[in-house]
OpenMM code with the backbone's topology and positions (N, CA, C; nanometers):
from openmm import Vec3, app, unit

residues = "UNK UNK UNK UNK UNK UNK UNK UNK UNK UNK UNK UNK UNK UNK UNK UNK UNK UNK UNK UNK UNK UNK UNK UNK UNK UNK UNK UNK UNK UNK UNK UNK UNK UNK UNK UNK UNK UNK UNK UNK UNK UNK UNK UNK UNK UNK UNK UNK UNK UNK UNK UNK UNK UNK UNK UNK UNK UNK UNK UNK UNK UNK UNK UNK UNK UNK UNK UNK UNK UNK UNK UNK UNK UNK UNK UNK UNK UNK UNK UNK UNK UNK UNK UNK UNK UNK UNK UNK UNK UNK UNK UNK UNK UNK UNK UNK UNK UNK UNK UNK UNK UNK UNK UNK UNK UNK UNK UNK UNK UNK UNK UNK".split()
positions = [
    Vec3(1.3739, 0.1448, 0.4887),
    Vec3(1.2737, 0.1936, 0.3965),
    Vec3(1.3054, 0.3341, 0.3478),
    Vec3(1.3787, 0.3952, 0.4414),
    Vec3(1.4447, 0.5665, 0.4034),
    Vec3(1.5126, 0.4891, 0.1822),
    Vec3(1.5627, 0.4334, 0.2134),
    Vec3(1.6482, 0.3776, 0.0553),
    Vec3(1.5479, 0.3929, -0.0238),
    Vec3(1.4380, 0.3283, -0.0081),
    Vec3(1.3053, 0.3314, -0.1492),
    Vec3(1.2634, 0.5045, -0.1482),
    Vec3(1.2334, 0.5541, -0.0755),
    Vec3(1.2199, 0.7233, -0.0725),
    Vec3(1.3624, 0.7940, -0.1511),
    Vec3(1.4326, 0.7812, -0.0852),
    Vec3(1.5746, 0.8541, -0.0838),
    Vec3(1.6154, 0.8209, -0.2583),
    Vec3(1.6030, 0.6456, -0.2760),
    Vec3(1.6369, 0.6374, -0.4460),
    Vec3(1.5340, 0.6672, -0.5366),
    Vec3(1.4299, 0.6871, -0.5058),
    Vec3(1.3245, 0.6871, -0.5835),
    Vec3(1.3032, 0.7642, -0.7428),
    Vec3(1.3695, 0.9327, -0.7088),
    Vec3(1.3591, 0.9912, -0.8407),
    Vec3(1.5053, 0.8823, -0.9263),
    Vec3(1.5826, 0.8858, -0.8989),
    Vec3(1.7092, 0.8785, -0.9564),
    Vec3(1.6878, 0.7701, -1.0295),
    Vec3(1.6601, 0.6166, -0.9473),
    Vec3(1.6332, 0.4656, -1.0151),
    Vec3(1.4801, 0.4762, -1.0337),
    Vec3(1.3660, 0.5145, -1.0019),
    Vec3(1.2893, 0.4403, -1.0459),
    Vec3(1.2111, 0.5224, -1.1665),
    Vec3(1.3197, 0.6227, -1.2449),
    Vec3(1.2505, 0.7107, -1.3500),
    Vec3(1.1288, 0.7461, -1.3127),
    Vec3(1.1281, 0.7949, -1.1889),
    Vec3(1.0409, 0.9152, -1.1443),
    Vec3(0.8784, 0.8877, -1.1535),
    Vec3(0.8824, 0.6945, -1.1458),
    Vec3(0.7735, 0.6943, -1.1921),
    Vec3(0.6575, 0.6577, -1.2893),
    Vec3(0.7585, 0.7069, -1.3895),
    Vec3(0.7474, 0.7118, -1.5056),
    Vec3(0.7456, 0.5998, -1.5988),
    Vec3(0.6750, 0.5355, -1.6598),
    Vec3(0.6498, 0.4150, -1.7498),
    Vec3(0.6904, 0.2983, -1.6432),
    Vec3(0.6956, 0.2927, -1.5494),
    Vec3(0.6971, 0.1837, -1.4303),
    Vec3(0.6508, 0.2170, -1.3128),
    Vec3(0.6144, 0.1345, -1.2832),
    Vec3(0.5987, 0.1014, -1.0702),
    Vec3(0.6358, 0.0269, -1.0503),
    Vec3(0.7712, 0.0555, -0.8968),
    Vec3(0.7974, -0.0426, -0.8478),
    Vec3(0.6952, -0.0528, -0.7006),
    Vec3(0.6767, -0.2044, -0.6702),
    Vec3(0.6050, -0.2382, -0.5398),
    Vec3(0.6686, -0.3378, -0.4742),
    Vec3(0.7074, -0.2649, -0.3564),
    Vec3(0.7063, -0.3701, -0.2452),
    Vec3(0.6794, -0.4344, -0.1940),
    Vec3(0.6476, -0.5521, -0.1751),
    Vec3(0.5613, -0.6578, -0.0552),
    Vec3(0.6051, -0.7182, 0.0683),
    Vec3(0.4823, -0.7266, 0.1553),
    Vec3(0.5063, -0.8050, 0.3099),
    Vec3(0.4260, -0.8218, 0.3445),
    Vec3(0.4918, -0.9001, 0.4269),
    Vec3(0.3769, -0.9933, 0.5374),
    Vec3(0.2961, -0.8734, 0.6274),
    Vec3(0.3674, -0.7528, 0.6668),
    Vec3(0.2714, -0.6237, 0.7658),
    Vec3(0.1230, -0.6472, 0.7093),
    Vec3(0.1013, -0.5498, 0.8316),
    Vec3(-0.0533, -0.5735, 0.7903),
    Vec3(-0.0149, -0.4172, 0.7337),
    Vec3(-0.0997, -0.3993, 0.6364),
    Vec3(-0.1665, -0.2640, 0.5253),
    Vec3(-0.1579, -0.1515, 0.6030),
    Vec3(-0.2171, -0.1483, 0.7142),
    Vec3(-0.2009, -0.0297, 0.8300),
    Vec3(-0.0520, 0.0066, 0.8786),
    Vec3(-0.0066, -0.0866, 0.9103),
    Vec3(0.1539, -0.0580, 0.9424),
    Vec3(0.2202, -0.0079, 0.8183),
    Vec3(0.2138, -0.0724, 0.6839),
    Vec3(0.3046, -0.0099, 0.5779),
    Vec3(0.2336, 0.1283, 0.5093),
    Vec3(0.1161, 0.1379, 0.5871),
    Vec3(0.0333, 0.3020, 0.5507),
    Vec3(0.1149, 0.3631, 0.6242),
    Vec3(0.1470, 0.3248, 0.7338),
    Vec3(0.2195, 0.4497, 0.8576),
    Vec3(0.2931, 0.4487, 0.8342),
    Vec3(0.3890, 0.3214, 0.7720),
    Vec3(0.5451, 0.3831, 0.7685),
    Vec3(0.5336, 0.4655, 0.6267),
    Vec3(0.4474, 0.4531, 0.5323),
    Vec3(0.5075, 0.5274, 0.4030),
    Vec3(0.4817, 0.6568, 0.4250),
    Vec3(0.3767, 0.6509, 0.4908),
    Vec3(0.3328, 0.8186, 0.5277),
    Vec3(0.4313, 0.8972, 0.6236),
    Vec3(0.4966, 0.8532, 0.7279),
    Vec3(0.6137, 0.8979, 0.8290),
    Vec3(0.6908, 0.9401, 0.7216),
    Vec3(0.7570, 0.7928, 0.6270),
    Vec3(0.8808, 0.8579, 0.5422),
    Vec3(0.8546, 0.9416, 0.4420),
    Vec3(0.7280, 0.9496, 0.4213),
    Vec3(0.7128, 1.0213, 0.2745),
    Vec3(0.7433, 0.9886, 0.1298),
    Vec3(0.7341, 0.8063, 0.1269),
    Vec3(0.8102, 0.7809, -0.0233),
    Vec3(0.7030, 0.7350, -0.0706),
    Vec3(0.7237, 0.7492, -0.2192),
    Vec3(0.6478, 0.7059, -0.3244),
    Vec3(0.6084, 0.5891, -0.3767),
    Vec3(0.6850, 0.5088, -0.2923),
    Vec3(0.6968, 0.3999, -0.3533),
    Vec3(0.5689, 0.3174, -0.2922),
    Vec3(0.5027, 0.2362, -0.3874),
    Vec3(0.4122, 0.1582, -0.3439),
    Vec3(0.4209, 0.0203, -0.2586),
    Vec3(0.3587, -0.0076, -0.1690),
    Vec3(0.3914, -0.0968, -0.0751),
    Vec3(0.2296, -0.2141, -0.1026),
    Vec3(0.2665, -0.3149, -0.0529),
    Vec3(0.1272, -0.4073, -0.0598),
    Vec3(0.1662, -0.4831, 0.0353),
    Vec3(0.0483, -0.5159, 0.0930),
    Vec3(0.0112, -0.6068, 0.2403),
    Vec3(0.0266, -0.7569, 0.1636),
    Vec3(0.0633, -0.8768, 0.2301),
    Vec3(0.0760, -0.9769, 0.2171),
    Vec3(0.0869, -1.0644, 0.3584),
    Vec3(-0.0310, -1.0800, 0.4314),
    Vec3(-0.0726, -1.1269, 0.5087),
    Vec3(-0.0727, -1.2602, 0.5294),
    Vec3(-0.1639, -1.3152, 0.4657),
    Vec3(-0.1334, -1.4763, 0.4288),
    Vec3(-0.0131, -1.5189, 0.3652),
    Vec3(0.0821, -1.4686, 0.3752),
    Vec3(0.1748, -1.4669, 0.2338),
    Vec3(0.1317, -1.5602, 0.0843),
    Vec3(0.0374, -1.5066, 0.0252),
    Vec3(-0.0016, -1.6149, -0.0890),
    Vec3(0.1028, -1.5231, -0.2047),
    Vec3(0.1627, -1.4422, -0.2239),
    Vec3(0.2477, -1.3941, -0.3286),
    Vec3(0.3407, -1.4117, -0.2674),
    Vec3(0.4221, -1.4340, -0.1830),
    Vec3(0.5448, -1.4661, -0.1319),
    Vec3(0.5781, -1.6202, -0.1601),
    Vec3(0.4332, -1.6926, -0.1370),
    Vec3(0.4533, -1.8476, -0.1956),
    Vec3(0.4795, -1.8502, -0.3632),
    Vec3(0.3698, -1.7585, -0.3950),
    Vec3(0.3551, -1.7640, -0.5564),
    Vec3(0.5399, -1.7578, -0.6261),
    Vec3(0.5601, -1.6504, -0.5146),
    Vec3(0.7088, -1.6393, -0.6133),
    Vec3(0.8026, -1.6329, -0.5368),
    Vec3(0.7984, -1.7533, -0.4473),
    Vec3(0.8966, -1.7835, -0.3944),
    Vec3(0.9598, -1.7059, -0.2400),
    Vec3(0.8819, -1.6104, -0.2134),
    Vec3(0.9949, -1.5280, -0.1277),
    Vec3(0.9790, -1.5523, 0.0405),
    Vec3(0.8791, -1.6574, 0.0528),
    Vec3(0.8068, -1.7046, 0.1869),
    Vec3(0.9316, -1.8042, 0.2541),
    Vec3(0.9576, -1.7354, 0.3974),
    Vec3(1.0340, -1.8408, 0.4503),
    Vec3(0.9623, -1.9613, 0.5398),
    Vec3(0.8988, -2.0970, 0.4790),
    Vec3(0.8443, -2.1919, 0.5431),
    Vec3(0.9042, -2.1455, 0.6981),
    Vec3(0.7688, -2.1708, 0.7615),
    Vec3(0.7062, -2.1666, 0.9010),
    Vec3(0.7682, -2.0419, 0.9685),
    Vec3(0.7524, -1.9309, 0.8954),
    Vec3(0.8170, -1.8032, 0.9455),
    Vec3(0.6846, -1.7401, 0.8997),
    Vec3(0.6419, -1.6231, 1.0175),
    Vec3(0.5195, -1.5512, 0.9733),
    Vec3(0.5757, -1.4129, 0.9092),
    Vec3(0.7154, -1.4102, 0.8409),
    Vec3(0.7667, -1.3193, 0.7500),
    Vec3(0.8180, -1.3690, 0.6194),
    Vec3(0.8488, -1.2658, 0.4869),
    Vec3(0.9040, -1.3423, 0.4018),
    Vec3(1.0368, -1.2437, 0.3810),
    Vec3(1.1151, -1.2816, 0.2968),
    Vec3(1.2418, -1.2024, 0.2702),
    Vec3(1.1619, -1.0809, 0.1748),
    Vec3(1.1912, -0.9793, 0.2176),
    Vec3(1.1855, -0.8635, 0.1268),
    Vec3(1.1808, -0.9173, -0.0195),
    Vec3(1.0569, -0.8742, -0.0868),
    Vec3(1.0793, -0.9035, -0.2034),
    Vec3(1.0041, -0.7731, -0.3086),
    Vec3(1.0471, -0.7781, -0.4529),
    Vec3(1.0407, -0.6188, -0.4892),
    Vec3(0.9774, -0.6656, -0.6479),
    Vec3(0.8939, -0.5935, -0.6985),
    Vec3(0.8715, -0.6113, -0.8420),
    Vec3(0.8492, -0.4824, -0.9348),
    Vec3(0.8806, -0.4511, -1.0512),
    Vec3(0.9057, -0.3817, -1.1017),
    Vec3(0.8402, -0.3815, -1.2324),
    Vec3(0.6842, -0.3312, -1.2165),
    Vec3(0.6114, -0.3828, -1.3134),
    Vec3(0.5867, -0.2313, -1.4279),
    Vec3(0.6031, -0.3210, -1.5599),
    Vec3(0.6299, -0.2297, -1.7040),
    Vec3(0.4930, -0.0992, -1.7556),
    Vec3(0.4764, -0.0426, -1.8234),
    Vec3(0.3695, 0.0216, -1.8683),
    Vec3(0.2658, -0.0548, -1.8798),
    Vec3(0.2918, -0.1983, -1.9407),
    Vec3(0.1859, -0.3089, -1.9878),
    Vec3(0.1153, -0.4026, -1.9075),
    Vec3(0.1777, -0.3744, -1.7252),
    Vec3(0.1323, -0.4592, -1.6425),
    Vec3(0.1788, -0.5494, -1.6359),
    Vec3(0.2665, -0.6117, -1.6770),
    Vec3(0.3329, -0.7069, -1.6791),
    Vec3(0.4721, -0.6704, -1.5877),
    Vec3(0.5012, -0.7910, -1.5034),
    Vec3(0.6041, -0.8000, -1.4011),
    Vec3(0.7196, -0.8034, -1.4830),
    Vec3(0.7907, -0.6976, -1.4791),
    Vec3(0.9188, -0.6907, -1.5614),
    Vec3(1.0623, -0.7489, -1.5137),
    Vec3(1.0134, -0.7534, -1.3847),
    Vec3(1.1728, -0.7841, -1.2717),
    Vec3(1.1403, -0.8263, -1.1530),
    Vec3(1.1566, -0.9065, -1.0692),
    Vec3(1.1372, -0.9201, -0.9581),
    Vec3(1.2604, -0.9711, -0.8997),
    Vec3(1.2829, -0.9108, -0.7625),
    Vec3(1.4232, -0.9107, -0.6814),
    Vec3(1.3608, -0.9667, -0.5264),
    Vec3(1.4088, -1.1203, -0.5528),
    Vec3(1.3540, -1.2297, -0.4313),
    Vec3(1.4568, -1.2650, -0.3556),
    Vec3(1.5574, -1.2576, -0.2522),
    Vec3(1.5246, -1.1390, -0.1758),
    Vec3(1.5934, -1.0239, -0.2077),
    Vec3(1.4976, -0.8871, -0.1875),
    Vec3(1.5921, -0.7694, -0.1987),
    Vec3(1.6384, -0.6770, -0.0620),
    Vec3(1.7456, -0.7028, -0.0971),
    Vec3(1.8565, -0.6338, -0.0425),
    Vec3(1.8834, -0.5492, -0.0072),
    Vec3(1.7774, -0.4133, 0.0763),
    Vec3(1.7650, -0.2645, 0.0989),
    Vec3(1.8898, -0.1989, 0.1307),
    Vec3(1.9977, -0.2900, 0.1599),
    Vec3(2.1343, -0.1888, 0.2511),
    Vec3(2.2154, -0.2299, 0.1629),
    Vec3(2.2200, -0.3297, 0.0255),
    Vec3(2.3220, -0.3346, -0.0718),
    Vec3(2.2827, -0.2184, -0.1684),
    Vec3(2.4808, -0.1351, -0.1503),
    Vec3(2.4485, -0.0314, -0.3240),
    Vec3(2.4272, -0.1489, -0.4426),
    Vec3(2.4980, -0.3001, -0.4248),
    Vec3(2.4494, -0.3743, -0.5526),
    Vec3(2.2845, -0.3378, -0.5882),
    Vec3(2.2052, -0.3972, -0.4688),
    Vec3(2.1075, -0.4334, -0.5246),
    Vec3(1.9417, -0.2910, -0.5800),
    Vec3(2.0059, -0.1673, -0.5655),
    Vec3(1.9903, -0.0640, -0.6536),
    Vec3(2.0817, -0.0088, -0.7621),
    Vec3(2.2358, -0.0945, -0.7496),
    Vec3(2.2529, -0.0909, -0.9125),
    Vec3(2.1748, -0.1986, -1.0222),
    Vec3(2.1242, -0.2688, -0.9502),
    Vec3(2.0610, -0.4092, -1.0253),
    Vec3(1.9085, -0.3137, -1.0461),
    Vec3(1.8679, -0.2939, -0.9195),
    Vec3(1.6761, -0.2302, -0.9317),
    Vec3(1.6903, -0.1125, -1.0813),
    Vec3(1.8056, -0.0511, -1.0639),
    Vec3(1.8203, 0.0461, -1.1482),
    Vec3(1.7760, 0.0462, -1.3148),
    Vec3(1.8827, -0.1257, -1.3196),
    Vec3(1.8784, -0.1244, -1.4747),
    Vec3(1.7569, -0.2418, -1.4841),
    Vec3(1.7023, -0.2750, -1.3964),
    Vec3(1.5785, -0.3103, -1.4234),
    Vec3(1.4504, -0.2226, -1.4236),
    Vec3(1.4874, -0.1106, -1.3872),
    Vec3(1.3935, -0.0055, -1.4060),
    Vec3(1.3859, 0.0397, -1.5514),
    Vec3(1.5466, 0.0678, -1.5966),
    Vec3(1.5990, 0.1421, -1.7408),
    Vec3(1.5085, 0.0407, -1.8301),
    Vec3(1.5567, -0.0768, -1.8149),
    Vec3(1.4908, -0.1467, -1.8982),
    Vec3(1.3327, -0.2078, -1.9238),
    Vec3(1.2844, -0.2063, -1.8049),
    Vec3(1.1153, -0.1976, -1.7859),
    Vec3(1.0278, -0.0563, -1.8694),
    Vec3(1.1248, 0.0634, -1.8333),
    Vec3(1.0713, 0.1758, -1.8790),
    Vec3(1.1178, 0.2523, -2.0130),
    Vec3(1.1739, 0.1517, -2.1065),
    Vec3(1.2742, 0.1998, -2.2634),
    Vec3(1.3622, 0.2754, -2.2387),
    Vec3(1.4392, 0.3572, -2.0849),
    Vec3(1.5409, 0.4210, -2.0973),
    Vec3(1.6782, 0.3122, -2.1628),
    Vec3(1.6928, 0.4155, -2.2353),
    Vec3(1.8427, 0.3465, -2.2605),
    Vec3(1.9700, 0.3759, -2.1550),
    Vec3(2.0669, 0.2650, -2.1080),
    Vec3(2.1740, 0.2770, -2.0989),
    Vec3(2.0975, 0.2546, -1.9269),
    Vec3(2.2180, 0.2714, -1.8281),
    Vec3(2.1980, 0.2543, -1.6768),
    Vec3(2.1444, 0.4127, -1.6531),
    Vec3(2.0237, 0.4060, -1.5343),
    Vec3(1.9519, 0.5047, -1.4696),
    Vec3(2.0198, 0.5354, -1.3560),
    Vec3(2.1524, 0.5405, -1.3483),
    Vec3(2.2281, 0.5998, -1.2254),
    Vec3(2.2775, 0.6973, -1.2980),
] * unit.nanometer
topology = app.Topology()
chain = topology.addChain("A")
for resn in residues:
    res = topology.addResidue(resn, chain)
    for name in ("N", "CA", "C"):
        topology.addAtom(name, app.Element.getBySymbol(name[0]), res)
């Protein structure tokens, strides 16, 4: 979780005309403590029942976890990207979050 803190200004344009959110199965209290320990910005959401992990796929049948999964929603609210499963220890898969950020938020060109 240090990766979503640590990349945060660089890929997720600071913020700015996007949010990215994380989801899991934790309960809300656990991903309060860890964001608060690490200090990142990034928004996290509880998924308990996993009913959005079913919705989009990221639920591993008869596992009370799902694969990391990430969405990257535009100025308009609308889900611009979603990365089912994402990949916290691949540099791929923040060169991928990246230009799905660039492009959720009108930057032109790659946000690295």
């Amino acid at each position: 979780m240090e990766a979503y803190r640590d990349q945060y200004a660089k890929l997720f344009n600071g913020g700015k005309k996007v949010v990215v959110i994380g989801i899991s199965a934790d309960r809300d209290t656990a991903l309060a403590s860890w964001a608060r320990d690490l200090g990142t910005p990034v928004l996290f959401a509880s998924d308990t029942d996993q009913k959005v992990a079913k919705l989009y796929g990221a639920n591993i049948p008869g596992r009370p976890f799902d694969n990391r999964h990430l969405y990257v929603i535009d100025s308009a609210g609308t889900i611009a990207y979603k990365m089912v499963p994402f990949r916290e220890l691949s540099e791929n898969a923040y060169t991928e979050l990246g230009q799905a950020v660039a492009r959720a938020s009108g930057v032109s060109g790659d946000s690295r």
